[in-house]
C-alpha positions in Angstrom: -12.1 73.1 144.4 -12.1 69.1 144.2 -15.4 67.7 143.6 -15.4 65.2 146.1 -14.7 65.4 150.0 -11.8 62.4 150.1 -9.8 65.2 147.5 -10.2 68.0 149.7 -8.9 66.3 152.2 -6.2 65.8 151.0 -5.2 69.2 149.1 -6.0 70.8 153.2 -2.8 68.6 154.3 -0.5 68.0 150.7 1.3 71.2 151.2 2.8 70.4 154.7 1.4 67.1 156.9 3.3 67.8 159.5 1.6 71.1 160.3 -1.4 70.7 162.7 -4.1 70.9 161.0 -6.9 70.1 163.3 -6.5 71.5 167.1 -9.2 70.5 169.4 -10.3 72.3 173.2 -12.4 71.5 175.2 -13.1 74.1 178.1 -15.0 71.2 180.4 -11.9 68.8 181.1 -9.0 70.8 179.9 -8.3 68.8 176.5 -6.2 69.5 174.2 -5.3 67.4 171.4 -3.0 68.5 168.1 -3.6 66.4 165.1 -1.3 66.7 162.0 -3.1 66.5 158.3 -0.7 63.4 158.7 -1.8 62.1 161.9 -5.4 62.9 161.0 -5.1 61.1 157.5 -4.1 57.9 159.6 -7.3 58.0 161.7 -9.2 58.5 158.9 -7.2 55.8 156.7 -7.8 53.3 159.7 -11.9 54.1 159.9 -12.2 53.7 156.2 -10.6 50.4 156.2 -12.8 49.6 159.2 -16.3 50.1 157.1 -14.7 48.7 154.0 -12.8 45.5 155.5 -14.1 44.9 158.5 -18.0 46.2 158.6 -18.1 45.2 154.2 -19.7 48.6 153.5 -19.7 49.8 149.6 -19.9 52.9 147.6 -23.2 54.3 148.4 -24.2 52.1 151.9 -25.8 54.5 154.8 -23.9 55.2 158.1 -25.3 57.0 161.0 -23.2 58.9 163.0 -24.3 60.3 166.4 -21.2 61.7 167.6 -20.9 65.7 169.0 -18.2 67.7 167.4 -14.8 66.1 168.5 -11.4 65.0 166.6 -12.2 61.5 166.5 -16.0 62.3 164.6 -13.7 64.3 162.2 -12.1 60.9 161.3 -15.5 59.1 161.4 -16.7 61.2 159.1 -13.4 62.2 156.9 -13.6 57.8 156.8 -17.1 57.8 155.6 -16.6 60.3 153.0 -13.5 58.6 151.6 -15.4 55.5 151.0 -17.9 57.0 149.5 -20.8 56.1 152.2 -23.6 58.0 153.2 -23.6 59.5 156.0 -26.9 60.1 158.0 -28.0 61.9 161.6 -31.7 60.6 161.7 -33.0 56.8 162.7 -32.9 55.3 159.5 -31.5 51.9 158.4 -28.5 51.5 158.5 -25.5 49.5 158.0 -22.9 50.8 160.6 -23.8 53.4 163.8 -20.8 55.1 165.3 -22.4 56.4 168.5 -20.9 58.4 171.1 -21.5 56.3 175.2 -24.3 59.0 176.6 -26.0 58.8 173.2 -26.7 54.8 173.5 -30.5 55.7 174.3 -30.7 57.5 171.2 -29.1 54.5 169.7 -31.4 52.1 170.3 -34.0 53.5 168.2 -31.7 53.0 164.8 -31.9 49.4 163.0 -28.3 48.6 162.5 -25.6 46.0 161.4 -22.3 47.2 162.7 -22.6 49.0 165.9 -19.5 51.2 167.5 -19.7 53.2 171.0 -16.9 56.2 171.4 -16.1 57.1 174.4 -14.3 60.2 173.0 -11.5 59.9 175.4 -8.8 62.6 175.1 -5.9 59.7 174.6 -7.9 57.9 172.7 -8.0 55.3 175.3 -10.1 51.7 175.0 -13.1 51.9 176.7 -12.8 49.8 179.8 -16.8 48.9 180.0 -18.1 47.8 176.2 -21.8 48.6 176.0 -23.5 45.6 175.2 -24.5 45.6 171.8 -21.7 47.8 170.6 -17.6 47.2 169.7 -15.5 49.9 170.8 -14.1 52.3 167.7 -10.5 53.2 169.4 -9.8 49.2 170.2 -11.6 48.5 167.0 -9.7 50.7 164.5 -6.4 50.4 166.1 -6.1 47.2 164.2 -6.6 48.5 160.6 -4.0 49.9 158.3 -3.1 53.6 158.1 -3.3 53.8 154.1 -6.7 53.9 152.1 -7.0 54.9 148.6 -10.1 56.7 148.4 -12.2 55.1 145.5 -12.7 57.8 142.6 -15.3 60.4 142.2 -17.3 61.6 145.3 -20.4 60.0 147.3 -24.0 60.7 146.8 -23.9 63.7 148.9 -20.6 65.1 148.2 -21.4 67.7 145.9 -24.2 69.4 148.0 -21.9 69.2 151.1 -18.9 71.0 149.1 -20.9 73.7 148.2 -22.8 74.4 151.1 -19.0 74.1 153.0 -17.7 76.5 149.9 -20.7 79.1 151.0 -19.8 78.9 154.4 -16.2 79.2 154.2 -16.7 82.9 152.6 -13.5 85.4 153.7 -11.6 82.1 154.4 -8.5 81.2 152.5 -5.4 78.9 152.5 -3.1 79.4 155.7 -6.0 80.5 157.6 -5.8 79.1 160.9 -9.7 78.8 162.1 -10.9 78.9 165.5 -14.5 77.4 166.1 -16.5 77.5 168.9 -18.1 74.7 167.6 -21.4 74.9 170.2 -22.4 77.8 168.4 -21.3 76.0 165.1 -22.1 72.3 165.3 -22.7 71.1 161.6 -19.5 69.4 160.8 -19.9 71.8 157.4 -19.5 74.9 159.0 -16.7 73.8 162.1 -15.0 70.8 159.7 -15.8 71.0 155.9 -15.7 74.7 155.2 -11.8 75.2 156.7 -11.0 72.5 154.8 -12.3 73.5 151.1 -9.9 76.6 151.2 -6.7 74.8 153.0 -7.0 76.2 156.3 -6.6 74.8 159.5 -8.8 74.0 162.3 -9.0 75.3 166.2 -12.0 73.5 167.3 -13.5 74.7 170.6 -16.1 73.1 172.8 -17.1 74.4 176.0 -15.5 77.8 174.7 -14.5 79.8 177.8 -14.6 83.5 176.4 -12.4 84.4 178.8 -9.7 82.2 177.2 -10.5 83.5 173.6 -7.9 86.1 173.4 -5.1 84.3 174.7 -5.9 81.3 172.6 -6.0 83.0 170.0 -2.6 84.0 170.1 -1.1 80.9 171.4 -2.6 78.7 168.8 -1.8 82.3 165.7 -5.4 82.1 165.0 -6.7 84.3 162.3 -10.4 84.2 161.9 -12.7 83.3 164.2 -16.3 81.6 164.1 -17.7 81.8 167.7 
């Protein structure tokens, strides 16, 4: 396995970029979006220049992140971990805060430089009302280019995340195709990481309507299943 998270990555997609690698639900509003390793290595190229060119983070720098599981905090993340920051989920200091719009409260209580609200709209949309304080990520992004070259080696944190993903992704292998009820499953190293360390793909479900497991299952040629 790579030693660093910005490698895995990229092995999950290297084979074929096309194929959709990360597939999210969610039950609530009917959402479905279909990311391709490709398509998903754009977002994530796009965040990292973000922090790097635009917020002036370096190797080491702390982020917070207070997003649910979604695509878009996949990229946030995958762009954190490619340029080397650290990534952190309690009030701290901080030089960037992605934060997700009914998490603002929550927000305030985190000294930060750079501040970003997500709407986590299923397009992707621009938030039509900025909160005050914050930029928004989609219009934000948008602007930065689709190519990063993760620097080399792995952040502070990468190796204990890898392993604790490698533990987790036990009876998982390349080609799986994972579905996640990602509720019951909401560290981003059990419902993101751990598919990717073996080369499987990802069917993230939020709001999981059991009902719909079965069917989905087949529809989407799922073959494991963390719910």
């Amino acid at each position: 396995m790579a030693d660093n998270i910005a490698r895995v990555f990229a092995d999950a997609s290297a084979a074929d970029p096309t194929r959709p690698l990360l597939t999210w639900y969610d039950d609530a509003t009917g959402e479905r979006t279909e990311l391709s390793g490709a398509t998903l290595g754009n977002w994530v190229a796009k965040t990292a220049n973000l922090l790097v060119d635009e917020a002036g983070c370096a190797p080491g720098d702390p982020v917070g992140v207070l997003l649910p599981p979604h695509w878009q905090t996949a990229a946030v993340l995958l762009g954190c971990w490619s340029a080397k920051l650290t990534v952190v989920d309690a009030p701290a200091p901080v030089d960037v805060l992605f934060a997700a719009v009914d998490r603002l409260d929550e927000a305030a209580e985190w000294p930060a430089g750079e501040r970003y609200a997500l709407a986590l709209d299923p397009f992707a949309l621009p938030m039509r009302q900025v909160p005050a304080g914050f930029a928004d990520f989609v219009s934000a992004v948008r602007g930065h280019g689709d190519h990063f070259t993760p620097y080399p080696g792995g952040g502070e944190a990468d190796a204990a995340l890898l392993a604790r993903a490698a533990s987790r992704a036990a009876g998982l292998g390349p080609g799986d195709r994972v579905l996640v009820d990602v509720a019951a499953h909401p560290d981003p190293v059990d419902w993101l990481l751990a598919p990717l360390t073996v080369g499987a793909s990802i069917v993230a479900c939020a709001n999981l309507d059991h009902s719909r497991l079965a069917a989905r299952s087949a529809t989407e040629k799922v073959t494991r299943t963390l719910s």
